[in-house]
Kinemage of the C-alpha trace (Angstrom):
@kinemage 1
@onewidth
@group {chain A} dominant
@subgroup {mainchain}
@vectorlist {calphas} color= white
{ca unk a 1} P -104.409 -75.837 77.783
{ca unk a 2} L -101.647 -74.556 79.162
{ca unk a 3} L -99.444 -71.304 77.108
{ca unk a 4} L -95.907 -72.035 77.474
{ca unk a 5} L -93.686 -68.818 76.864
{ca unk a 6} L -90.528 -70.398 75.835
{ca unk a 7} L -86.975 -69.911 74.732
{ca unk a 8} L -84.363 -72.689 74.337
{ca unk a 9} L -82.297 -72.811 77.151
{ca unk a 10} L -81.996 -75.127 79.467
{ca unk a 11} L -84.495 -73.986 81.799
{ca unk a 12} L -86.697 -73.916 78.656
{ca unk a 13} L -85.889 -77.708 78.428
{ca unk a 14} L -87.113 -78.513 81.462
{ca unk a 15} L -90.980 -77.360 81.346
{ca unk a 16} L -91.091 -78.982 77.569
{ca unk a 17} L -90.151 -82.340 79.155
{ca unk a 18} L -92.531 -82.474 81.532
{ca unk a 19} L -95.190 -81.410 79.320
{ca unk a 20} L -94.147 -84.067 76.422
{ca unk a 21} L -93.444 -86.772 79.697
{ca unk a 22} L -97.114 -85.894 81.270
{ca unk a 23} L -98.722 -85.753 77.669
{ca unk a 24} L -100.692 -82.355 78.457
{ca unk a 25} L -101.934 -80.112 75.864
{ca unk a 26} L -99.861 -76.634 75.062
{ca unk a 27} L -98.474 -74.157 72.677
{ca unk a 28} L -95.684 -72.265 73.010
{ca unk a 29} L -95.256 -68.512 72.617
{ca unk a 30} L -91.691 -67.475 71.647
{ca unk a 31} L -89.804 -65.448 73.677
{ca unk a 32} L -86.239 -64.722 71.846
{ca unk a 33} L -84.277 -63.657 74.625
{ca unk a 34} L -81.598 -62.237 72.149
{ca unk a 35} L -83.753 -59.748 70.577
{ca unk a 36} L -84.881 -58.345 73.583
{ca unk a 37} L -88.628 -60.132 73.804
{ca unk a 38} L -88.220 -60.955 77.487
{ca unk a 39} L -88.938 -56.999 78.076
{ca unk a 40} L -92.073 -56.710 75.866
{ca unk a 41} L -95.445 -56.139 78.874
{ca unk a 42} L -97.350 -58.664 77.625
{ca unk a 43} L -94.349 -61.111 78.649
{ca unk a 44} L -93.401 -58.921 81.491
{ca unk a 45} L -97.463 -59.230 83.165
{ca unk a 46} L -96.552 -62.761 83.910
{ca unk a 47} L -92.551 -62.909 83.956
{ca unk a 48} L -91.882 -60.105 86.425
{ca unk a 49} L -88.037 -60.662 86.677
{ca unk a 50} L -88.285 -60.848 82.887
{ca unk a 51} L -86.603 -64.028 82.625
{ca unk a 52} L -88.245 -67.085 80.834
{ca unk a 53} L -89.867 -69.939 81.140
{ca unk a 54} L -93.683 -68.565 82.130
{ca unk a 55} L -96.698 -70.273 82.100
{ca unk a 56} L -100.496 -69.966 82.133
{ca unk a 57} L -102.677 -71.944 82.988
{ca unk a 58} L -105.899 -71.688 80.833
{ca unk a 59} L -107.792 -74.327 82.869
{ca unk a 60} L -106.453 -74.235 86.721
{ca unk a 61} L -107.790 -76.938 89.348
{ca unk a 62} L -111.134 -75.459 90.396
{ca unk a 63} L -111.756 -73.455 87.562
{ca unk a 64} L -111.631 -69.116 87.902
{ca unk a 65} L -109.555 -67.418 86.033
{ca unk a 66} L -106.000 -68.269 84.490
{ca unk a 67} L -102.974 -68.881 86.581
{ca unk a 68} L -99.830 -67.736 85.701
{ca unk a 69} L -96.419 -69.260 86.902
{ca unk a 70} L -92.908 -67.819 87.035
{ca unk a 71} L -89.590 -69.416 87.517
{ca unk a 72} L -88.530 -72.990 86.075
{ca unk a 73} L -88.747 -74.646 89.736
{ca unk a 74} L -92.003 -73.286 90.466
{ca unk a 75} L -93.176 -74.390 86.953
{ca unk a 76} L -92.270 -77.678 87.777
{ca unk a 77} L -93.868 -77.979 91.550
{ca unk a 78} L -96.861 -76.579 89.715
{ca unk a 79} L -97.464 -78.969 86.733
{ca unk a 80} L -96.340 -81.858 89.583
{ca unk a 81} L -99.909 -80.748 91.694
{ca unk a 82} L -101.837 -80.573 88.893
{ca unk a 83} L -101.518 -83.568 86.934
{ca unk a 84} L -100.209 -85.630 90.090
{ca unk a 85} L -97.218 -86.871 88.216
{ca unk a 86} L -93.209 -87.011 89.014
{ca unk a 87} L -94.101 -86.081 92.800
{ca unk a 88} L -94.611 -88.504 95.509
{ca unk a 89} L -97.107 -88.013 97.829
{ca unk a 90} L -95.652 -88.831 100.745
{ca unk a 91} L -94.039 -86.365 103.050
{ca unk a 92} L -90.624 -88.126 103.304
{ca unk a 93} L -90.677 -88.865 98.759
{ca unk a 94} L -92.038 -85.592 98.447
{ca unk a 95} L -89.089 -83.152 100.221
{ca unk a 96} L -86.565 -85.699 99.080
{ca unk a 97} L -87.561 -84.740 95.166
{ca unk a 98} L -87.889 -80.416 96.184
{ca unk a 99} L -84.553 -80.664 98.008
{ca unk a 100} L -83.129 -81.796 94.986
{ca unk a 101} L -85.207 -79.238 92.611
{ca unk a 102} L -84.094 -76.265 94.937
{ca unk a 103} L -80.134 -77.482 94.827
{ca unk a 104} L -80.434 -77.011 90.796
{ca unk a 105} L -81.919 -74.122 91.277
{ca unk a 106} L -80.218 -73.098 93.831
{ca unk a 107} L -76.794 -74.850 92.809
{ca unk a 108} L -76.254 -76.448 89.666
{ca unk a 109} L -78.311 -73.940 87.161
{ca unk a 110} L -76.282 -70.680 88.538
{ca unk a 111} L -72.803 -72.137 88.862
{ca unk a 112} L -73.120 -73.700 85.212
{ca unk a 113} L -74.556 -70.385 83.781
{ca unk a 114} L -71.417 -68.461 85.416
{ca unk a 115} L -69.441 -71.812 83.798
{ca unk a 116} L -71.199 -70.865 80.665
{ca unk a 117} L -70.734 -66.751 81.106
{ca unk a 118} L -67.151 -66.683 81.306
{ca unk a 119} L -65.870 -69.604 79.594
{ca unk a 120} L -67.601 -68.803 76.234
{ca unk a 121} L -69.494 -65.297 76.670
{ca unk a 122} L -67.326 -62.511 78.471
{ca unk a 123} L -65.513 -60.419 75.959
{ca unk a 124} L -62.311 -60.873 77.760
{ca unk a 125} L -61.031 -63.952 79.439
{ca unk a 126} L -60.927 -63.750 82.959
{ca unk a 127} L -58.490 -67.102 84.305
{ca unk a 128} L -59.412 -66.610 87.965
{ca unk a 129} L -63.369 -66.336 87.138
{ca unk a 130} L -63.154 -69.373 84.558
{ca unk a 131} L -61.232 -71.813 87.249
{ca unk a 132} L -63.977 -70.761 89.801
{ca unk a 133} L -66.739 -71.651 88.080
{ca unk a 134} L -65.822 -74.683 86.285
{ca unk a 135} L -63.899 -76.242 89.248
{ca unk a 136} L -67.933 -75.102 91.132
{ca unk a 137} L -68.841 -76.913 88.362
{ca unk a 138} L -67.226 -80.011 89.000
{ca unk a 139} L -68.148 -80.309 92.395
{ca unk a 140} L -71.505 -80.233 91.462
{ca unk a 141} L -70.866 -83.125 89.354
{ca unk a 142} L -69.519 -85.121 92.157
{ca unk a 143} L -71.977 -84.385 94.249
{ca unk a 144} L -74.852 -85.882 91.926
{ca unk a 145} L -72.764 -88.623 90.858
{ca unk a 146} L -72.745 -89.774 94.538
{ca unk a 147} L -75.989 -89.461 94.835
{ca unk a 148} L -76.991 -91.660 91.820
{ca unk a 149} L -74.676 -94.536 92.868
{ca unk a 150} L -77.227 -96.479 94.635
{ca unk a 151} L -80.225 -95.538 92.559
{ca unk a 152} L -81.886 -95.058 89.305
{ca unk a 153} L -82.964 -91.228 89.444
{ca unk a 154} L -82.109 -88.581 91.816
{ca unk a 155} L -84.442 -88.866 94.001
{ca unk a 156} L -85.271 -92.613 93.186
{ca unk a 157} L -88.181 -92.860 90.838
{ca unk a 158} L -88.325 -90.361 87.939
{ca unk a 159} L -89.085 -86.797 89.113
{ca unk a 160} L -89.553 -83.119 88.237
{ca unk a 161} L -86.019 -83.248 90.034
{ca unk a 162} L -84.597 -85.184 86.773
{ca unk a 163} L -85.748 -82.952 84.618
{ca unk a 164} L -84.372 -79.797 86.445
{ca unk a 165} L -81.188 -81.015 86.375
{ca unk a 166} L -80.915 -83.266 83.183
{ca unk a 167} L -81.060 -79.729 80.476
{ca unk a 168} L -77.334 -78.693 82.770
{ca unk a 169} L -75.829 -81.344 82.385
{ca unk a 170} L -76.006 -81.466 78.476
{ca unk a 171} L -73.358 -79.324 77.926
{ca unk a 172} L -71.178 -80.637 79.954
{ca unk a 173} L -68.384 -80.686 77.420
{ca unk a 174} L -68.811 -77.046 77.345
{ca unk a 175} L -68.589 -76.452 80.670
{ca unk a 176} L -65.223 -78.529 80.673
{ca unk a 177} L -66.321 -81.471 82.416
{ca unk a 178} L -65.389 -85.017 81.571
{ca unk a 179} L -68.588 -86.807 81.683
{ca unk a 180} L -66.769 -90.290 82.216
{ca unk a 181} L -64.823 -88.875 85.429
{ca unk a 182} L -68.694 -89.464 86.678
{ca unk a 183} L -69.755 -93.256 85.952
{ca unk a 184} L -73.042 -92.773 88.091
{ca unk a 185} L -73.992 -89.406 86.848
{ca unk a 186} L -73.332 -90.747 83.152
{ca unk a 187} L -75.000 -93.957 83.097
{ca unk a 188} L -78.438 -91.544 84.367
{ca unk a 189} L -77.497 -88.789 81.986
{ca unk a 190} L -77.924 -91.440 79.455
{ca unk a 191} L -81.104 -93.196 80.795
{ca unk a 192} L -82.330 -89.814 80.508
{ca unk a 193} L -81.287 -89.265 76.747
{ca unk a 194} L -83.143 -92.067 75.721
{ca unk a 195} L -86.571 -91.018 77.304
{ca unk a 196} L -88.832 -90.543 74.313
{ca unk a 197} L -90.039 -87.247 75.727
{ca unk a 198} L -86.842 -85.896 76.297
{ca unk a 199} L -86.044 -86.392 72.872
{ca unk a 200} L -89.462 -85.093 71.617
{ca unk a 201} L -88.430 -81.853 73.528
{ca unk a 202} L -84.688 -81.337 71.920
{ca unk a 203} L -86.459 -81.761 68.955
{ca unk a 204} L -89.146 -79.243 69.492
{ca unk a 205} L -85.991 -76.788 70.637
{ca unk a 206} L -84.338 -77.379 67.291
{ca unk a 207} L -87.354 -77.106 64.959
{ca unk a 208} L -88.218 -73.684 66.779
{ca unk a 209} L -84.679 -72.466 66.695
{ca unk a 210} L -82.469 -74.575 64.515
{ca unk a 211} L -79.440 -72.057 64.741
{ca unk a 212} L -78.105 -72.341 67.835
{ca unk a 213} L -75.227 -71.047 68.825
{ca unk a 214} L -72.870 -69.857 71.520
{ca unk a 215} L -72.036 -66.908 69.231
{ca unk a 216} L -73.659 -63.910 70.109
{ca unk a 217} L -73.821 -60.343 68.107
{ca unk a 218} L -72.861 -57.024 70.162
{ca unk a 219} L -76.403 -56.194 70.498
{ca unk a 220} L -77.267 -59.381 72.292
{ca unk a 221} L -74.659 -59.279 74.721
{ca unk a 222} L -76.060 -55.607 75.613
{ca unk a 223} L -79.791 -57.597 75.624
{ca unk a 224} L -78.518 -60.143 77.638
{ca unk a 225} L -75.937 -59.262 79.738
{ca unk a 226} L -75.963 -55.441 80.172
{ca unk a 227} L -79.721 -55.327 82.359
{ca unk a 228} L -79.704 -52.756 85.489
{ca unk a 229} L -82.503 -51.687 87.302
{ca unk a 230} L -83.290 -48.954 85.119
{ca unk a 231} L -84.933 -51.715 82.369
{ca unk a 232} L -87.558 -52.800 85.015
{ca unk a 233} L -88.446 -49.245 85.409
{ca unk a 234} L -88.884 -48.859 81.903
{ca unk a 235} L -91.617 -51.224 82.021
């Protein structure tokens, strides 16, 4: 069984579709990020950078104790070893799927979550920062969409690198992209809406949360966006 401490985000999104795709047994613990729960200790004794998703691992590969997992990439490379699934196995399959998981991590997740910041969260509109990060953005864009032209998935067959990157590229409207400016990366984008467990895992994000909403209260924003040092020490 594996405990999935969850909010719905898109880095949420992406350990719920791999657990729905790979059919493995969990439950998911809550963590509302605008009240403040990534900073409880129970959270914050597997999430050290109190950010969400986490996961444990009740029954790790060679038995002892539980395993705990930080990080959406890592969560992913994890669940890959264990069940064997959305990983090849050879060398050459294998880096070609983790390059692509480290440039959402690395690329696509932060640029679109700066996208996200000041487009539709900063109290103030800031021109310079919004052109920045949605013109980032849109390079991103292009850069997937090329890779897609002459293949099904990212990294050819259906990987953990899909389902990093799918869950960013659902709001693309709101990150002021034009989705048809990218035949390749749309015609994927909707192979991927269709998959069953991608739509089992939207729908597990709405029945747990079914007011989402850009909107956020003053007290989230100081939840959210107003962390120093100073709240790790707290804890």
């Amino acid at each position: 069984m594996i405990d999935l401490h969850y909010w719905t985000t898109p880095n949420g999104h992406k350990v719920t579709i791999f657990l729905e795709e790979a059919k493995i047994p969990y439950r998911i613990h809550l963590v509302n990020i605008g009240k403040g729960d990534q900073f409880k200790p129970e959270f914050l004794a597997i999430a050290p950078n109190n950010r969400m998703p986490a996961i444990v691992d009740n029954e790790p590969e060679g038995g002892g104790a539980p395993i705990s997992v930080f990080e959406s990439g890592a969560i992913l490379m994890y669940l890959a070893e264990k069940t064997g699934q959305f990983m090849p196995a050879d060398t050459r399959g294998r880096y070609d799927v983790i390059q692509w998981l480290f440039w959402q991590m690395a690329g696509l997740g932060p640029m679109a979550g700066q996208n996200h910041h000041f487009a539709i969260y900063a109290p103030e509109p800031l021109p310079y920062a919004i052109d920045r990060y949605v013109r980032e953005t849109n390079r991103l864009y292009g850069v997937l969409n090329k890779q897609l032209a002459h293949r099904d998935y990212i990294a050819g067959a259906y990987s953990i690198a899909d389902m990093a990157c799918y869950p960013w590229i659902v709001p693309h409207k709101r990150q002021g992209q034009n989705i048809d400016d990218f035949p390749h990366l749309k015609r994927w984008f909707e192979a991927m809406h269709a998959r069953k467990a991608v739509i089992r895992a939207y729908e597990i994000s709405k029945e747990l949360n079914p007011n989402q909403t850009t909107t956020r209260s003053e007290e989230e924003r100081k939840i959210l966006f107003g962390q120093t040092a100073a709240v790790v020490k707290g804890n």
